[in-house]
C-alpha positions as CSV (number, residue, x, y, z in Angstrom):
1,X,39.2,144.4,124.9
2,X,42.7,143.4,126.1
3,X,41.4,139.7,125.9
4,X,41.2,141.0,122.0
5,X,45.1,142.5,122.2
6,X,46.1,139.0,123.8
7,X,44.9,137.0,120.6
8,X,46.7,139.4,118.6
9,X,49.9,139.3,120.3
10,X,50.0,135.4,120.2
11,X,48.3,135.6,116.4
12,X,51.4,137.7,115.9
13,X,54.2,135.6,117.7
14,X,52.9,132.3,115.9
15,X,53.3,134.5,112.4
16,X,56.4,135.4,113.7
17,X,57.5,131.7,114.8
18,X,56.3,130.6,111.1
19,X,58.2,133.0,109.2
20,X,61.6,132.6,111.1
21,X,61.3,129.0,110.5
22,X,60.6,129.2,107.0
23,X,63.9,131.6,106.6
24,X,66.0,128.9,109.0
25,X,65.1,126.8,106.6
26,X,65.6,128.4,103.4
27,X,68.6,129.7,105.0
28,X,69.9,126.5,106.2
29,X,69.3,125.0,102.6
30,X,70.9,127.7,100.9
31,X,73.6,127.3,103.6
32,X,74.6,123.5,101.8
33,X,74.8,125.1,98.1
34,X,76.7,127.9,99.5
35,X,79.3,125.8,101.2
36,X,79.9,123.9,97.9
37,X,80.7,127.5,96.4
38,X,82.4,129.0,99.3
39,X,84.9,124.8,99.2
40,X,84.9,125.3,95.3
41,X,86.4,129.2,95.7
42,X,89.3,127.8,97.2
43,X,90.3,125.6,94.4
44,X,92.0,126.3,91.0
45,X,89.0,124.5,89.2
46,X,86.0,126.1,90.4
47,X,83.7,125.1,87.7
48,X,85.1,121.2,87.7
49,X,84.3,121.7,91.5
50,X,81.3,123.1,91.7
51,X,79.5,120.2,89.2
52,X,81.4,117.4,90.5
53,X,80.3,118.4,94.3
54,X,76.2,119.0,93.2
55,X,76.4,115.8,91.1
56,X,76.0,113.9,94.0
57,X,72.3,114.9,96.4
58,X,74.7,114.5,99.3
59,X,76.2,117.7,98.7
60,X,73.4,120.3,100.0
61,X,73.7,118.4,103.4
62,X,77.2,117.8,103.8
63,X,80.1,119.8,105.6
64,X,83.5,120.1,104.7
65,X,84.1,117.0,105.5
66,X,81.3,115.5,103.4
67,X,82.5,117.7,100.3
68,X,85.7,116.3,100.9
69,X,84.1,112.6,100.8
70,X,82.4,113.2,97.8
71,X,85.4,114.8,96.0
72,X,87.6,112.1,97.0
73,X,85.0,109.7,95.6
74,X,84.5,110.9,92.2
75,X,88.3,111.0,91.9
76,X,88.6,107.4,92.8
77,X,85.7,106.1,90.3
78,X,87.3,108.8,87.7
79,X,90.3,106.8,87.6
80,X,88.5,103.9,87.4
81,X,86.5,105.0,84.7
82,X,89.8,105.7,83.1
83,X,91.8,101.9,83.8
84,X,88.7,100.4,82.2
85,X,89.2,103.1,78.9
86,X,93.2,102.2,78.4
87,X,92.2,98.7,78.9
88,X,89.6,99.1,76.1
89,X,91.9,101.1,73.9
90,X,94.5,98.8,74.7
91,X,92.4,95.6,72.9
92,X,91.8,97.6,70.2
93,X,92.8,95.4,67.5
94,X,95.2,97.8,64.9
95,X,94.6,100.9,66.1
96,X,98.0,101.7,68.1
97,X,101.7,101.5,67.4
98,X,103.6,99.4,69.2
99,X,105.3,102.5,71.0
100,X,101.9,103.4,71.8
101,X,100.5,100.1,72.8
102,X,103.6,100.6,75.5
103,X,102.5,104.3,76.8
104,X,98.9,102.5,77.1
105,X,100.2,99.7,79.4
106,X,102.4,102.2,81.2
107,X,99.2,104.2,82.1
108,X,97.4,100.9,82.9
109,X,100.3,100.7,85.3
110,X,100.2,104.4,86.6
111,X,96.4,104.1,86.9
112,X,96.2,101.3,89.1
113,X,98.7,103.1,91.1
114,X,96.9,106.6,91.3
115,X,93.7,105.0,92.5
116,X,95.5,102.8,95.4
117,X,96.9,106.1,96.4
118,X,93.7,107.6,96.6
119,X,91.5,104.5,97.9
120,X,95.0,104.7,100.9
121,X,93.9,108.4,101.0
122,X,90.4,107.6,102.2
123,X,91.8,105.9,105.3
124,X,93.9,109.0,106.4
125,X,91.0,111.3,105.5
126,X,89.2,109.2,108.1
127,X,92.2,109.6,110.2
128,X,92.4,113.0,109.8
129,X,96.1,112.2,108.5
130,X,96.2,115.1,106.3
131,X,100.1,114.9,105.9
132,X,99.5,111.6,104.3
133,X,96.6,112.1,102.2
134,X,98.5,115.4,100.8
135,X,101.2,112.7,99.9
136,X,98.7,110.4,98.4
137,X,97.3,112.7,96.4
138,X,100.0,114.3,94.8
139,X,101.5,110.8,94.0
140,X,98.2,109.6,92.2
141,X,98.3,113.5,90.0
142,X,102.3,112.6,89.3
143,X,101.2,109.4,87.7
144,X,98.6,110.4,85.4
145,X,101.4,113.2,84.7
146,X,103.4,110.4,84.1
147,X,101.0,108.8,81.6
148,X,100.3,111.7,79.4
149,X,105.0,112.3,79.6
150,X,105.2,108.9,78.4
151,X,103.0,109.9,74.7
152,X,105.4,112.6,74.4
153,X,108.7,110.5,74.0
154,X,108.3,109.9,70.5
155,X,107.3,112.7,68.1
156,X,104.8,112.1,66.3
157,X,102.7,109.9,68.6
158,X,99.5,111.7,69.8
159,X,98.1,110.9,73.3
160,X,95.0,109.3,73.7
161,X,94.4,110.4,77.7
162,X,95.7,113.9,77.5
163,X,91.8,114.6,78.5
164,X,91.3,112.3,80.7
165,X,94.7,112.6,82.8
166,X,93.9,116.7,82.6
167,X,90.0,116.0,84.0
168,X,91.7,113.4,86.7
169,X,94.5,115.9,87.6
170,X,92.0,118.5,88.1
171,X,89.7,116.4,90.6
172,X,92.5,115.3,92.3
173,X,93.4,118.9,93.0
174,X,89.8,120.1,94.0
175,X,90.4,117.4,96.5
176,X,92.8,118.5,97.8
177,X,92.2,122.2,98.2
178,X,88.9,121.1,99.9
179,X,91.0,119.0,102.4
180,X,92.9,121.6,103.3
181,X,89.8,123.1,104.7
182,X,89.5,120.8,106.9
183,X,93.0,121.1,108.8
């Protein structure tokens, strides 16, 4: 009979040993989606944040740091995304005043700048120069400021990026919040 009770006890510690590593697991899994929430709560555009972050599978098994990565790199191909868009609205044959064909090559200008600034950013993320990627950062947001400002010297002249620069503005700043996790 107690050779009986010593199968049951080991029956029961192997259920036991299943179950907790089924919640570990679980738990652990929920753990990645609930870090992207608990990074995105800390930034002033949670939504923007949160579906950036799960657009990219890398995000339920990153850290902070990861997050941070993966912000930085949408960012950096968003203002790409957005050079190759004022380069395509700048050859648009007739559709632009010249005062506008300006404010395009401006933001061409300001573009190029914002994503050097970020792509310099990546090497003091790595560097954990957070001073310097703060600095980065904040110059590539002032230039797509600077882009939409330029529209707005005229009267009349309605912006073409005001979406764009707000969307790149936004990412830029979800980046930075999540950075500031990290220090």
């Amino acid at each position: 009979m107690s050779s009986c009770f010593f199968l049951d006890d080991v029956s029961s510690l192997f259920m036991l040993l299943i179950i907790s590593s089924a919640t570990l697991a679980t738990s652990s899994r929920l753990q990645g989606k609930d870090l992207v929430s608990n990074a995105c709560s800390h930034t002033q555009f949670y939504e923007v944040c949160v579906s950036t972050l799960k657009s990219d599978p890398q995000s339920e098994k990153s850290d902070i740091r990861g997050l941070a990565d993966i912000a930085l790199n949408v960012s950096i191909a968003y203002g790409m995304e957005t050079l190759s868009h004022i380069n395509s609205l700048k050859f648009s044959p007739g559709n632009y005043t010249p005062f506008a064909s300006r404010c395009l090559s401006d933001c061409m200008e300001e573009y190029s700048d914002a994503v050097d600034n970020l792509q310099e950013s990546a090497q003091a993320l790595r560097t954990k120069s957070y001073t310097t990627v703060n600095t980065l950062v904040a110059a590539a947001m002032t230039d797509s400021d600077t882009c939409e400002g330029g529209f707005g010297e005229m009267p009349g002249n309605e912006p073409p990026l005001t979406q764009r620069n707000q969307y790149f503005y936004k990412l830029c700043s979800n980046f930075l919040a999540i950075t500031t996790l990290l220090s």
